[in-house]
N, C-alpha and C positions, 0 to 999 in steps of 0.2 A: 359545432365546435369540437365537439367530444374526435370527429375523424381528422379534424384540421391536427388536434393537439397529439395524436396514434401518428401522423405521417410525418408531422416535425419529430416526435421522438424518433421511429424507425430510419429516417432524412440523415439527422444529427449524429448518429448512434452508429450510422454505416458509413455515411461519407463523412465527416470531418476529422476523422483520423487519419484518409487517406489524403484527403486534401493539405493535413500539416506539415507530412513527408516533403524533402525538396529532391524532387529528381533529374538527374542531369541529362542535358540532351546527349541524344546519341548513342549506337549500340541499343543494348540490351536495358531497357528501364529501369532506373535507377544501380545501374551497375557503374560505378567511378570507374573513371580512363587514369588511378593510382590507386597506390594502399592510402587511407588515414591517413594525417602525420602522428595522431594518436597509436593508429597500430605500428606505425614504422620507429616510434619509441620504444612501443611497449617489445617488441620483438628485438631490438639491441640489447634493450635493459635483459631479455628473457634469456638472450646468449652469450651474453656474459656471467651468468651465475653459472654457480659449479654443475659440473654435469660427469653422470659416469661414464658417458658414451657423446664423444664429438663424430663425426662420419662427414666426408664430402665425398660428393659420385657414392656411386649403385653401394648399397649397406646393407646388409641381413640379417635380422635378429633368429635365430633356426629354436627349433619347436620347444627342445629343450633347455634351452637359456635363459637364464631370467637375469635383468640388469636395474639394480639395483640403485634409483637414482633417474634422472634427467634423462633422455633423449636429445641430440640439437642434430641435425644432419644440412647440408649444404649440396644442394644440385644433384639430389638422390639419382634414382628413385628410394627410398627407404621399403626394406620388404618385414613384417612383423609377424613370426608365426610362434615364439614364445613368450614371453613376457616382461611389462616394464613397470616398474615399480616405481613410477615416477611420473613427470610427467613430457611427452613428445612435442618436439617443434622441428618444422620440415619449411626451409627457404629455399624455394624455387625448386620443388622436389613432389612430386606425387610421394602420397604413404599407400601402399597395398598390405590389406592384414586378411591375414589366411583363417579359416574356422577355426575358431579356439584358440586365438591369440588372445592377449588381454593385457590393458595400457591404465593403472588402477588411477592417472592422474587427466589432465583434459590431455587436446591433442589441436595445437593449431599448426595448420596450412597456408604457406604464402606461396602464391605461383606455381598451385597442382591443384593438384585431384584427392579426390579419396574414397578405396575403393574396399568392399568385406565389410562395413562398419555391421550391418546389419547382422552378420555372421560374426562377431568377433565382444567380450567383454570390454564396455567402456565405461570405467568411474565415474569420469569425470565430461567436461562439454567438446564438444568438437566444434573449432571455427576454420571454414575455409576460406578465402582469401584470391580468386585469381586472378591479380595483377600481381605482376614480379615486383621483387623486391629489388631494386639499385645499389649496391654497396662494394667497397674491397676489406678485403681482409689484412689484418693487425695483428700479425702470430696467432693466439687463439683468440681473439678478438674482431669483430665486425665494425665497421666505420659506413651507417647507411649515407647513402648519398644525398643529398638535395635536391628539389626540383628546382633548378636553376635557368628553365626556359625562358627565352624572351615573350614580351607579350604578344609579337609576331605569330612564333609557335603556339603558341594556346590557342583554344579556344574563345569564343568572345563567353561562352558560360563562363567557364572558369578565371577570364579575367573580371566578370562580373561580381562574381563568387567574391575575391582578395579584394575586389574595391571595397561594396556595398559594405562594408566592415568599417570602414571608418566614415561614413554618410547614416543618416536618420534610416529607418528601416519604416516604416508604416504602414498600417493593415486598417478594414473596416473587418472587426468578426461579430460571425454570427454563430455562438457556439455554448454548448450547454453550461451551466452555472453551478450542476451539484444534482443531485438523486431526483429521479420522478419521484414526487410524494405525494399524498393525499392533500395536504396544505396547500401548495399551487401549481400541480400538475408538475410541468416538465420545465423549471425556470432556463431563462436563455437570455444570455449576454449579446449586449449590442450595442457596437458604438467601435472606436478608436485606438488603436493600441499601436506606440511610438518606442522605438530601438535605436540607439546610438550608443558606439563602442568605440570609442576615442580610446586615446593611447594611454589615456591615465585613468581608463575603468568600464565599468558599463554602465546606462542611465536607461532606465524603463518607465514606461507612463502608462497608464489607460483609463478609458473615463467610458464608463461601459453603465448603460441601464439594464436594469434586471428586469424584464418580460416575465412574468407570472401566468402563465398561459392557464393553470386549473382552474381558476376563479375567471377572470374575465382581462382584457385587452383598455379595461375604462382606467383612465389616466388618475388615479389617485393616491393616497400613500401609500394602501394595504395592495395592492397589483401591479404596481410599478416600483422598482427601487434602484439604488444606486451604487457603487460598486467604481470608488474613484483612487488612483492610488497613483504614488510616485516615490520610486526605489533608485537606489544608488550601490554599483558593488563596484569595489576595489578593484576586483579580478574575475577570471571566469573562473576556474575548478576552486581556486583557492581565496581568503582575504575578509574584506569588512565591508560588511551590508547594513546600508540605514534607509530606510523605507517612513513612509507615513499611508494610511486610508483611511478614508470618507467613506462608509458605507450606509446602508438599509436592504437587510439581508433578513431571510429566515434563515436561526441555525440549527443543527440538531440538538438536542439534551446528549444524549451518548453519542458518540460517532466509532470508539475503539472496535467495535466486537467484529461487524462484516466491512468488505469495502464498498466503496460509494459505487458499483457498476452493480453488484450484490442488491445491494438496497433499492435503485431504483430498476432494478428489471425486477424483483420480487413485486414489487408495487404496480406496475406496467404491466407487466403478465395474470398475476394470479390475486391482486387486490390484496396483499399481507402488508403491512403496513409496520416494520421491525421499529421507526424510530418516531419520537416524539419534536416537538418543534417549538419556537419562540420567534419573536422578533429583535434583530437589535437592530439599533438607529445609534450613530454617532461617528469618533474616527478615532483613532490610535497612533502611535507610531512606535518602533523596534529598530534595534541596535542589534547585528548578531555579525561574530565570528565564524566560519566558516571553513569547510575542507570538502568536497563534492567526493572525496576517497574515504574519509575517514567520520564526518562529522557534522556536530553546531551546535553553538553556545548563544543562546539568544537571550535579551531583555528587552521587556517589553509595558506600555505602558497606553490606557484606553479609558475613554471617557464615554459611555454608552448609554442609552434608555429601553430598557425590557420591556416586552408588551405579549403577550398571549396572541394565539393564533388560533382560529376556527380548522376545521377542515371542508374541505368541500367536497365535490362528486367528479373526481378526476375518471377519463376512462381505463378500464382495465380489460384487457382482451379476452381473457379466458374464463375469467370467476364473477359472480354475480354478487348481490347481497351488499349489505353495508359495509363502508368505512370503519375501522376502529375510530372512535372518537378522539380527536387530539386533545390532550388532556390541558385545562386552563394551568397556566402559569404565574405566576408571581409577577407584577409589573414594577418600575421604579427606576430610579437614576442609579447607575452605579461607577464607580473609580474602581478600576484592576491595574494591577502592578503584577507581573510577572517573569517567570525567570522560569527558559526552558533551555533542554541537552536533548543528544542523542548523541549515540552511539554506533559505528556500522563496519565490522570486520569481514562479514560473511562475505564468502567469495563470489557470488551469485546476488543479485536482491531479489530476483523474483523465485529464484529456485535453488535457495542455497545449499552445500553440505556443509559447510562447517564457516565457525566465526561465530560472535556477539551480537545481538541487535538490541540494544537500548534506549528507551526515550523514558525521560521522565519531565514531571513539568509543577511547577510550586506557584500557587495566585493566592494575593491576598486581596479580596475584595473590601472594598466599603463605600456606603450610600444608605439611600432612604428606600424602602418599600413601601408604595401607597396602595397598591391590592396583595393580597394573598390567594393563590389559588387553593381550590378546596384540598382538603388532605383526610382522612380517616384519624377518628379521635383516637389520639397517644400520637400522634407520628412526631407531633412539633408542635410547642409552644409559641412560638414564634407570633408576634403581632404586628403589624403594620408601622412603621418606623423604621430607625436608625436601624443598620446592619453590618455586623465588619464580621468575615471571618479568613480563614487559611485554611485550603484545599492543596493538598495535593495528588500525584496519579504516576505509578508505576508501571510500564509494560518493558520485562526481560525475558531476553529470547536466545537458548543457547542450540547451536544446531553443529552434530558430534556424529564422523564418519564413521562408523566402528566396524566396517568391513567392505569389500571393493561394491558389495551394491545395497551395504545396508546402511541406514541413521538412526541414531537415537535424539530425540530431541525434546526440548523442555523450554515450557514455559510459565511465566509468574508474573500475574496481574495484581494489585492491590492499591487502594489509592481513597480516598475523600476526607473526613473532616479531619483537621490538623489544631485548628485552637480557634477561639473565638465563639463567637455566638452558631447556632443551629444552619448549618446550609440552607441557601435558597431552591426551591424545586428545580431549575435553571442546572443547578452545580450537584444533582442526585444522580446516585449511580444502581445500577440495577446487573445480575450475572442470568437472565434470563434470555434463552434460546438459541439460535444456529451458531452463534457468534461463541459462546462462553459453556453453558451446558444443552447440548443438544438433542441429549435422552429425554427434555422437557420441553413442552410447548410453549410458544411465547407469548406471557403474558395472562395464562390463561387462568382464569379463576379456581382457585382451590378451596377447599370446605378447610381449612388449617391454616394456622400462621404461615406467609410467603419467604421463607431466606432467600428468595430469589430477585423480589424485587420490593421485600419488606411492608407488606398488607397485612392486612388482619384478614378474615374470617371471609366467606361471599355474605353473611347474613349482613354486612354492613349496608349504609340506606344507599342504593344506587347512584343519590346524585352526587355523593360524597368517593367513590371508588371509581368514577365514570374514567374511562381510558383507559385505566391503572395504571396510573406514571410510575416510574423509575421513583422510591422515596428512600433507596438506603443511602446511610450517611457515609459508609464505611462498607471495602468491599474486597475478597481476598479469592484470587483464584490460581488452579495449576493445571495446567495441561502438560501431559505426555504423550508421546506416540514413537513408534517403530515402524520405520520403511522398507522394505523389500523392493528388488528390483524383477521385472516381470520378463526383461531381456528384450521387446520388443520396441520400436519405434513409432508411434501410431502420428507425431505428428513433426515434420524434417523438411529444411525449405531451405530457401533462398528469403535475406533479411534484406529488405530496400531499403533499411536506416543508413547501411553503412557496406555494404554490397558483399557480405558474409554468407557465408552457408550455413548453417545453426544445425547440428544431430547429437539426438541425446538417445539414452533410451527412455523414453516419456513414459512409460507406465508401471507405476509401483501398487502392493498391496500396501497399504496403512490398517495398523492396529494402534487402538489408543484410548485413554480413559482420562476423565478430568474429574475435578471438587473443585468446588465453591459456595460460596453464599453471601448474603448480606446482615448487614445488622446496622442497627439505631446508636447514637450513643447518648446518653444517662445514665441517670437513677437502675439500677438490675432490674428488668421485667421481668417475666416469661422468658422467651427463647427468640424475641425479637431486638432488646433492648440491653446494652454493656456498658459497665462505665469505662471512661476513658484509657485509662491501662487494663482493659480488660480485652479478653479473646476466645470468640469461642470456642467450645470443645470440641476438636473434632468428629466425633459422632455428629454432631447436628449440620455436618455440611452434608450436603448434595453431591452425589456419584454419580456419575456412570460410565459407561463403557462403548467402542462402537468398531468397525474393520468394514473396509472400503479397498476401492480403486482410486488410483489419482494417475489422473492421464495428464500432468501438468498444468494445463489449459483450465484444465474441469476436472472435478472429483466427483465421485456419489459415495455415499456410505451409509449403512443402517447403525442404528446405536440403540441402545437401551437403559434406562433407569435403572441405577443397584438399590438407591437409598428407598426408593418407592416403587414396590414390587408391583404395583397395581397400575402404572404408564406405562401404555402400549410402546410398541417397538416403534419410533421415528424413521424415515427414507428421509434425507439428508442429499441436497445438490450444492454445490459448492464452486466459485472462479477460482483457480491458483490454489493455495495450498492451504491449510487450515490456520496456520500462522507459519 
């Protein structure tokens, strides 16, 4: 079992992301026989704005010139051997940049080339593009063309492509469900999934079982679950989304800190086990406003039942030894009501320099609890019964260019009990390990009060500490960091999403330090417990410090504890960027 559940992860994990891709016959693989209609917008809209420098045919920017503003050029070639303080756009034009050019904004390519990148200062992304763009000109204005082919001239792909748009789209998938974990190995979706894009919206369905491959393939409620939904959106980018789902799902208790590819290849590989688990059983439904550029405003409303989850003995390729124990959860029927946003300016989402990222999200629960899982005496009062409280959760993220290859950026975590009775284990939050302070081990037992994940002491009775779940009610964190650019390219391709060329320069030095901690709320204890308008003192949070590599893709970085001089130095691996 243990090599079937290794070769469906490795199966899953390599081929179903290529297989999602749709690539067009003919030519070069996945390379469009046009631009986007997406890009052929966005390149009107781009040459229309003000610019310092318009150019058609051959343009020269010479070594000592700097221009101060936009780039747009038409039927170059454009030649860059000084500098542009702005950002470059070249239709139907190769760009040649000579050593020691430098272009401080991105630089896209429609119907060329682009040659020096490697030898030259790039701020910003480079996308190239090579299908021509079709358009005539409007004084200083561009008027792109249409594809107004007959269906004769097409292809049968591409008339396939503009039908299947307004016809049922349907799939059998077979594709992961969320993080290898210790709880049920590698879960995977399977079953039906239905698309239709009528002219007045889009309609999605899927009725998918969840396969629980760590425990076993036996048909019953804890190994099998269900995973049933049907959504309705107004529009594609833009508009009003109303969904309903029927589930039987393990969730995580935290999910903020790493991303789900993070969590289960740590678990998969080396047995680390970053996240705690539950079950929910029930169905929901949500109402959200939407912007695919900018946003979402969502409400939302779930009728659910809690149940604690064992772990089992999933495989792990490289580390021996036990499982962290999943920690027993709290069981019970519950009503959630909530209301969540985000926010999203940054110019990039996976690698951005500058712009907003915000999500926040407010639940008020209420129901019965008929178990309590075990907790360390003082953490909660709490007894088996009626339960209502208000939760909510903050993550802001400011990302700020402050020179052609450097960033400074900032972020600010804080979020749990808001009013009501004592959180449920379910709804605890914890600022330990890779995700939050990373000069600290995760989880790991301390001879002293935990601000990290709010425990008391190791002497307490084993059965009572077993796991060590996440128990703070209340939790405040900040990260900083400084990037540096390394000038090199290490990773530069060709995109088969959309038949682009993607170069950056992918490798930066990061320096950066974070605080944080947790705390209770009541009565003033010690150093683990606040009353409600209370906050702790700065001294008593958690420091530390760390400076790495980030090749985009992947990062390493070592870090160190300030607050506890006595925590060895952490090696730190990392997907994408630290937030």
């Amino acid at each position: 079992m243990h090599v079937v559940v290794a070769f469906t992860f490795l199966l899953l994990t390599a081929i179903l992301p290529l297989a999602a891709q749709e690539r067009p016959a003919g030519g070069q693989p996945g390379l469009p026989e046009q631009l986007p209609r997406a890009v052929t917008r966005e390149v009107a809209r781009l040459y229309d704005e003000p610019h310092a420098l318009r150019g058609f045919g051959r343009t020269e920017i010479p070594v000592m010139r700097t221009v101060d503003g936009n780039v747009s050029v038409l039927e170059g070639p454009l030649f860059i051997e000084g500098r542009v303080n702005g950002r470059v756009l070249a239709i139907n034009s190769d760009v040649i940049l000579r050593p020691g050019a430098r272009v401080e904004g991105d630089i896209l390519v429609i119907g060329g080339e682009i040659e020096g990148a490697r030898d030259a200062i790039i701020g910003g992304e480079i996308r190239v593009y090579r299908p021509a763009l079709h358009y005539t000109r409007d004084g200083e204005r561009i008027v792109v063309e249409t594809d107004d082919r007959s269906d004769d001239e097409e292809s049968w792909w591409r008339r396939w492509e503009r039908r299947r748009r307004m016809y049922p789209r349907s799939r059998i998938v077979v594709a992961s469900a969320g993080a290898y974990n210790r709880v049920e190995g590698l879960p995977i979706n399977v079953g039906p999934s239905v698309e239709l894009n009528p002219h007045w919206g889009v309609v999605r369905a899927r009725a998918f079982a969840v396969i629980r491959t760590g425990s076993s393939f036996r048909n019953d409620s804890n190994n099998v679950g269900h995973d049933v939904a049907l959504e309705y959106s107004s529009g594609l980018a833009s508009g009003v989304r109303v969904g309903g789902n029927l589930f039987n799902v393990n969730a995580p208790v935290e999910s903020w800190q790493l991303s789900r590819l993070e969590y289960g290849l740590a678990a998969f590989l080396f047995r680390r086990d970053y996240q705690d688990f539950y079950e929910r059983h029930g169905g929901s439904g949500t109402v959200a406003l939407f912007d695919e550029e900018r946003g979402e405003v969502r409400l939302g409303y779930s009728h659910e039942r809690w149940s604690p989850r064992g772990e089992h003995d999933p495989f792990a390729l490289f580390r021996g030894g036990d499982w962290r124990p999943n920690p027993v959860m709290d069981a019970g029927r519950m009503h959630l009501v909530s209301a969540a946003a985000y926010v999203d300016t940054r110019n990039d989402d996976d690698r951005p320099w500058s712009g907003w990222y915000v999500q926040a999200d407010l639940e008020r629960g209420s129901g019965s609890l008929d178990a309590l899982g075990p907790t360390p005496a003082g953490t909660r009062s709490t007894v088996p019964g009626h339960v209502e409280y208000v939760r909510g959760f903050l993550d802001a993220r400011r990302y700020n260019r402050v020179g052609p290859s450097a960033q400074l950026n900032f972020r600010l975590v804080a979020g749990g009990w808001l009013g009501g009775d004592e959180l449920p284990l379910q709804r605890r939050l914890s600022v330990s390990g890779a995700g939050a302070l990373p000069g600290y081990d995760f989880r790991t037992p301390i001879r002293q009060e935990d601000v990290g994940t709010c425990t008391g002491p190791v002497g307490a009775p084993p059965e009572i500490v077993t796991g060590r779940p996440a128990l703070c009610e209340r939790i405040a964190l900040a990260q900083v960091e400084y990037r540096g650019d390394l000038h090199f390219d290490l990773f530069g391709g060709f995109d088969w999403r959309d038949g682009s060329s993607h170069f950056r320069n992918d490798a930066t030095w990061v320096v950066f330090a974070d605080a944080g901690r947790g705390w209770l709320v009541g009565e003033r204890a010690g150093n683990l417990r606040y009353e409600s308008t209370g906050f702790p003192h700065p001294n008593t949070f958690r420091t530390d410090i760390g400076v790495g590599l980030d090749f985009g893709d992947f990062g390493m970085f070592v870090t160190k504890a300030l607050s506890d001089g006595g925590e060895p130095a952490n090696f730190l691996f990392r997907l994408r960027h630290r937030f």
